[in-house]
N, C-alpha and C positions, 0 to 999 in steps of 0.2 A: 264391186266392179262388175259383177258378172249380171247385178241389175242394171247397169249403166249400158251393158252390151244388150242387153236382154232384145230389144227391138230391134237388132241388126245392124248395129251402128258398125264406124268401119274402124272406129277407135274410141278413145273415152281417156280421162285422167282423172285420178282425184288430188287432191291441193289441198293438205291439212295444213293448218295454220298457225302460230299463237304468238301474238305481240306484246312487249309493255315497254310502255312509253312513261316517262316522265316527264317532270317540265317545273321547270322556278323560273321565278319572273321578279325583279327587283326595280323597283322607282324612286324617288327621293329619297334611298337610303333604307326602303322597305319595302320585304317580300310582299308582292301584289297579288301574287297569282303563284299556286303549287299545285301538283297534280299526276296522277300516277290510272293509266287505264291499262286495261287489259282486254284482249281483245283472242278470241277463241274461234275455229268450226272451220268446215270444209265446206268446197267446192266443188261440185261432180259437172264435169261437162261430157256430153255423146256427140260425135261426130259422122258426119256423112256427107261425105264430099266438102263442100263449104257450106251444108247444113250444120249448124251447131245447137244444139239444147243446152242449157245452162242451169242449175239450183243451186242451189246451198244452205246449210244448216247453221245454226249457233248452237243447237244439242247436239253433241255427238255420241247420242245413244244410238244403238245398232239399229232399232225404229226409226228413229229420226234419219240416218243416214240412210236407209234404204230407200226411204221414199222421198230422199233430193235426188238419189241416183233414178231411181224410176222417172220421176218430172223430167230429167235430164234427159232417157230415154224417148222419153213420150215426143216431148218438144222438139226433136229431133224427127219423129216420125218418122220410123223405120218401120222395117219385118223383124223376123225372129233372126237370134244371130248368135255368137261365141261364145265362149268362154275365155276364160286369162288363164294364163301359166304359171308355173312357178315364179316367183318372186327371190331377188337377189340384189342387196344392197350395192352402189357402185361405189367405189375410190374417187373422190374428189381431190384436185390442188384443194390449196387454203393462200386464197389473194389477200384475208385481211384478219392475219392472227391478231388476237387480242392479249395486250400485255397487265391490262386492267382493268376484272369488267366494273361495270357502273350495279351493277347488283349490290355490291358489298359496301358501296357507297353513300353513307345520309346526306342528312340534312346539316349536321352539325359538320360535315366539310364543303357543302355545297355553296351554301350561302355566305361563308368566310371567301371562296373563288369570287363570287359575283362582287362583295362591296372591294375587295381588291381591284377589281377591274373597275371600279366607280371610283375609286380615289384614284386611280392610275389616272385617268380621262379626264376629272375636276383639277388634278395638279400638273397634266401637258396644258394647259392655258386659260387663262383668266376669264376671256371670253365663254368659254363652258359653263350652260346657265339649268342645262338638265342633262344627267346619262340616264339612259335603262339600258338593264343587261338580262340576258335569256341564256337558259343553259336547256337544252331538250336531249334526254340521251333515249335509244329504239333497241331492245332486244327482239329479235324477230328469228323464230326458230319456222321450218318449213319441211313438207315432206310433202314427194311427188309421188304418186302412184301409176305407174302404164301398165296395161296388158297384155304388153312382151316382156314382161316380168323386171323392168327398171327399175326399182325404189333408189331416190334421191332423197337426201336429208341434209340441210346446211341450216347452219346457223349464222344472222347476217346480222352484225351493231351498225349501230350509228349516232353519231355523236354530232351535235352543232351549239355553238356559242354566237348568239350576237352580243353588241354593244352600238347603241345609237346614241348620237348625240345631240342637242339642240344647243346654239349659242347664239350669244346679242352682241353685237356692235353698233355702236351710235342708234341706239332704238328698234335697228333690224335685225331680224333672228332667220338664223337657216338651220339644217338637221341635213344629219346625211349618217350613216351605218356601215358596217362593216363585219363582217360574217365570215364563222372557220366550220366545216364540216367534211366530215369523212368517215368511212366504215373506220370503227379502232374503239377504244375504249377511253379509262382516261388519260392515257399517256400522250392524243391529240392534242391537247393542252396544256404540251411545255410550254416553256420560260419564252422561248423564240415566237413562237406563232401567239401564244397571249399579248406580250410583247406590240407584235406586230396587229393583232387586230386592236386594241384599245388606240395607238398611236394611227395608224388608218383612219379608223372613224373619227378622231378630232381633227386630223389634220384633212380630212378630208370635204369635213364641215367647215373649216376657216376658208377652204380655197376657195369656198363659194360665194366668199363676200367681197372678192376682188374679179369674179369671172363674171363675163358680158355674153352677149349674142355676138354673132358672126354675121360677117352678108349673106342674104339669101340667095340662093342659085344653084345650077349644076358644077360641081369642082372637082378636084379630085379629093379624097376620104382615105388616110392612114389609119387605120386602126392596132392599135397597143396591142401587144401580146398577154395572153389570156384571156381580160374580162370579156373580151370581142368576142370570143368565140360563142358567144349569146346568137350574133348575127349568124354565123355559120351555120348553130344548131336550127334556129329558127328557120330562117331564111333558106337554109338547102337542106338539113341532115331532114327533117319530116317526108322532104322531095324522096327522098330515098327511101321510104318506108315502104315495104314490098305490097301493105294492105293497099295503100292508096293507087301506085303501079297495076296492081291487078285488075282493079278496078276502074283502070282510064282515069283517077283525077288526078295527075301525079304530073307535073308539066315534063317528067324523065320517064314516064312512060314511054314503051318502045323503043328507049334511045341505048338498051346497053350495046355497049360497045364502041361507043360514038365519042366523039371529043367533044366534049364538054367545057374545057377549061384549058390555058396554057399549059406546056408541056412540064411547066416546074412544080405545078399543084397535087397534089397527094392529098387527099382527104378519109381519114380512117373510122370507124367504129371498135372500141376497143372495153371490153368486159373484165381484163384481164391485167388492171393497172392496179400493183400494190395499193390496199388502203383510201383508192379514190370511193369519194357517194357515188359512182354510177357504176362501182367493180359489183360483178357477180360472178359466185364461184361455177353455180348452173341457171340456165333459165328458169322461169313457173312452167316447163312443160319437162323439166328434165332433162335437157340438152346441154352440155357443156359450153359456158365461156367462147367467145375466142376473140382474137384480132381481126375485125373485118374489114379489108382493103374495098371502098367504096367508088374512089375516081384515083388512078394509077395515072402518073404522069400527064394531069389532063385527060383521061379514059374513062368512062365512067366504066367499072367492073365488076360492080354487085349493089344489090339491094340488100337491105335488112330482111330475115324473113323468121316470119316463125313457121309450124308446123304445116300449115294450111296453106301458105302461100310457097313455101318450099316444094311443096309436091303438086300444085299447079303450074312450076316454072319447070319443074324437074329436077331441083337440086337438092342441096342437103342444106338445113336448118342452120341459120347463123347464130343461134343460143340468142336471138333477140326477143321471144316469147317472152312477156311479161307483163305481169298485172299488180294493182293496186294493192288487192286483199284477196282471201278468199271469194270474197263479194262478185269480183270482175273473174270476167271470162280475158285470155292471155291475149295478147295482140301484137303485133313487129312494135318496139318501141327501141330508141337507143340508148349506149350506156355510158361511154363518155366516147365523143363526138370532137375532132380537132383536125387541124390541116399539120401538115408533117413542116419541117424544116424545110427552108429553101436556101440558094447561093447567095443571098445581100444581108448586109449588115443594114440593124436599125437604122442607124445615126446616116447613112447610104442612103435609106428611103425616106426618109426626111428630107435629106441636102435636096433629092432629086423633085421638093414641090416648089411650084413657087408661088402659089397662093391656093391654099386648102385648108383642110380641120384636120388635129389629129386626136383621135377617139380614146379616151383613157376608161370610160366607166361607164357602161348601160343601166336603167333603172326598169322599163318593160318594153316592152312591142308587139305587135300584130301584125299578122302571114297568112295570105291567101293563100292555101296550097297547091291548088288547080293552075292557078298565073302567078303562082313566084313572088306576088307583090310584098311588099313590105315596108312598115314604118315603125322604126324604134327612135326609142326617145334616150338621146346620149345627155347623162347627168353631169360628166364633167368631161373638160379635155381641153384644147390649147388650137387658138388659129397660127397656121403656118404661114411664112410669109419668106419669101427669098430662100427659103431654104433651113429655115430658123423658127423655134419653136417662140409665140411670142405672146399676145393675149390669153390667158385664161376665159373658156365656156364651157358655160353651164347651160340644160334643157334647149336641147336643140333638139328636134327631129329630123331625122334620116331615113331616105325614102329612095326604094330602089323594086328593082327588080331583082330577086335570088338567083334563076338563072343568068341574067343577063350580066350581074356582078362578077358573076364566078369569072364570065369570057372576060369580064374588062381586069379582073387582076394582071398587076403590071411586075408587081416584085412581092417577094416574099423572103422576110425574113430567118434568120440561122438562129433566134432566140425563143424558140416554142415553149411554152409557159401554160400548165391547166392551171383554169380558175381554181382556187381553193373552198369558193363560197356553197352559201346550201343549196342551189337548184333544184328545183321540184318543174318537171314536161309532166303537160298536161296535155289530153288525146282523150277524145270521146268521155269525160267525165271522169279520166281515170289518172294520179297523180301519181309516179313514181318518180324516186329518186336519179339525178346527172349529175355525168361531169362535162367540162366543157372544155375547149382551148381553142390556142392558135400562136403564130408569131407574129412580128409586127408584119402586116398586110396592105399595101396598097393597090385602094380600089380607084381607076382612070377617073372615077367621072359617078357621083351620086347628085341626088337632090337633098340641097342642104335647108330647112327652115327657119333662118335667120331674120335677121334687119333688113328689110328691101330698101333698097338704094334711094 
């Protein structure tokens, strides 16, 4: 640490790291793919104003570490500068205690789970012409270093199962997947949520042999509770990231405080959600978790921030500092991202269309961040008609403006639902783990890419 300061910097961290990941993969009845990495070293970064230097090692021999901290220094470009202080470990919560880790775990219970889940899937329906099933579990242990003497150490699992399927009818085949992940061990994968992800993914593969296109046009846009919240994160939670705000590209730059949205809309940032993929107990800079209130009542009332942009705004750090690996230097990213409950029942905003789409399941999308733009591609869901959920569709695109959506929400549902799936935000090169939600949401008026008339 004290060569990270050595040039004058005005802070510095180091970011020890050590990951192992596994992975089975099962196809026709046979493992395809196994696999076990490990992954080791630190990260020194030097600070100076929003100059940063950045190194990192895969040795961590006391040579090798000095001279990522030096680079660190250097690239920063400073003068001469401090010292660090004594060092004092901090008291962490624990959001995602483990009741089994996957360490203790082979091969010889591993792969008895996956062909269970392949006979589960070939005997929900005839039509099932292929399953693959994926098991990946993440040990990821971490230790912060600051030179106000902070040491943070957590240990972070993670766990994910898919199951995809392909089936035929009268000659035509569709595929469609379904996905459980969250910080825990193996106890993520009771009898319920197994259960539930094999019956998902088949049954979510047949819907798509009876769903059509919609008309094409502007309408109004229900979207389900949970998977939606893909648009939210997309579409607005990036808008919120205090890096791009500070920097002018951010189309909510300048606007805190301003109404943003109807008065029934609450939009949160939350690190501190039992056992979700995007809980963390501290951020990569050492900062604790927290609940971050984003838009209050329609308000916009905070941005994400990490270290850097906190102390450009003049606030305190919203524990959103986080990075991929050692490798990446931290940056505002979110952790699970959702809209709070509102006053209308589902079944309510439904009756209230009378000709629109309503959104059950997202597959990807793309977001300008500067203008809000946005176009996702909804994999399945239902045209509404008089007030009644009635055709079945499939691949449609939806196309809006993120700010602009947020003003046209009309109603918001009382049944908030986070996604359970594996989410992986991606930002400048760098993939960390989310969560996602929302309740059923009705948007006035999108661009729908349907059957033109």
């Amino acid at each position: 640490m004290s060569a990270a300061l050595s040039r004058g910097a005005d802070d510095c961290d180091l970011f020890f790291e050590h990951c192992v990941i596994s992975s089975v993969s099962m196809a026709d009845g046979k493992v395809n793919r196994a696999s076990t990495s490990i992954d080791l070293g630190l990260g020194v970064r030097a600070r100076v104003g929003d100059q940063v230097g950045y190194a990192y090692t895969e040795d961590l021999s006391l040579a090798a570490m000095l001279a990522a901290a030096r680079t660190a220094a250097e690239i920063a470009m400073t003068t001469p500068g401090r010292a660090p202080v004594n060092l004092s470990v901090l008291g962490l919560p624990s959001y995602y205690p483990v009741k089994e880790r996957w360490a203790g775990v082979g091969m010889e219970r591993r792969v008895p789970m996956l062909r269970a889940w392949e006979a589960a899937a070939f005997a929900r329906d005839a039509r099932v012409e292929k399953v693959s099933c994926q098991l990946v579990d993440a040990e990821r242990v971490i230790a912060v270093v600051r030179p106000d003497g902070r040491v943070a150490q957590d240990f972070q699992p993670m766990t994910r199962a898919v199951v995809s399927v392909t089936a035929q009818q009268n000659g035509r085949r569709e595929s469609n997947l379904y996905n459980l992940a969250g910080r825990a061990g193996l106890e993520l994968l009771d009898a319920d949520r197994v259960n539930r992800m094999v019956n998902e993914a088949v049954d979510r593969t047949m819907f798509l042999f009876d769903a059509g296109k919609p008309p094409a046009g502007e309408m109004p846009v229900v979207l389900a509770a949970g998977a939606s919240g893909i648009l939210l994160h997309e579409a607005i939670g990036h808008g919120m990231e205090a890096d791009f705000n500070r920097k002018g590209v951010s189309i909510y730059a300048s606007r805190m405080n301003e109404r943003i949205a109807p008065s029934f809309v609450t939009v949160v940032d939350n690190g501190t959600l039992d056992g979700s993929r995007g809980a963390i107990n501290i951020d990569d800079e050492a900062n604790p978790s927290e609940r971050t209130v984003l838009v209050q009542d329609g308000v916009l009332k905070s941005y994400l921030h990490d270290e850097i942009s906190a102390k450009h705004y003049g606030v305190a750090p919203t524990g959103s500092g986080r990075r991929e690996s050692f490798r990446h230097p931290p940056m505002p990213r979110m952790r699970a991202t959702y809209m709070e409950p509102g006053p209308h029942k589902p079944e309510e905003i439904i009756a209230s269309v009378k000709n629109g789409i309503y959104c059950t399941s997202f597959s990807n999308g793309q977001v300008h961040i500067g203008a809000g733009d946005f176009a996702f591609y909804m994999k399945t869901g239902y045209l509404i008609e008089d007030g009644k959920l009635t055709r079945p569709l499939k691949d449609v695109n939806i196309i809006g403006n993120g700010p602009t959506a947020l003003e046209r929400v009309e109603m918001v549902g009382d049944d908030l639902m986070l996604d359970e799936g594996g989410w992986t935000c991606g930002k400048d090169g760098q993939g960390v783990p989310v969560s996602q939600g929302q309740p059923t949401v009705k948007v006035g008026a999108l661009v729908v890419g349907g059957v033109s008339a």
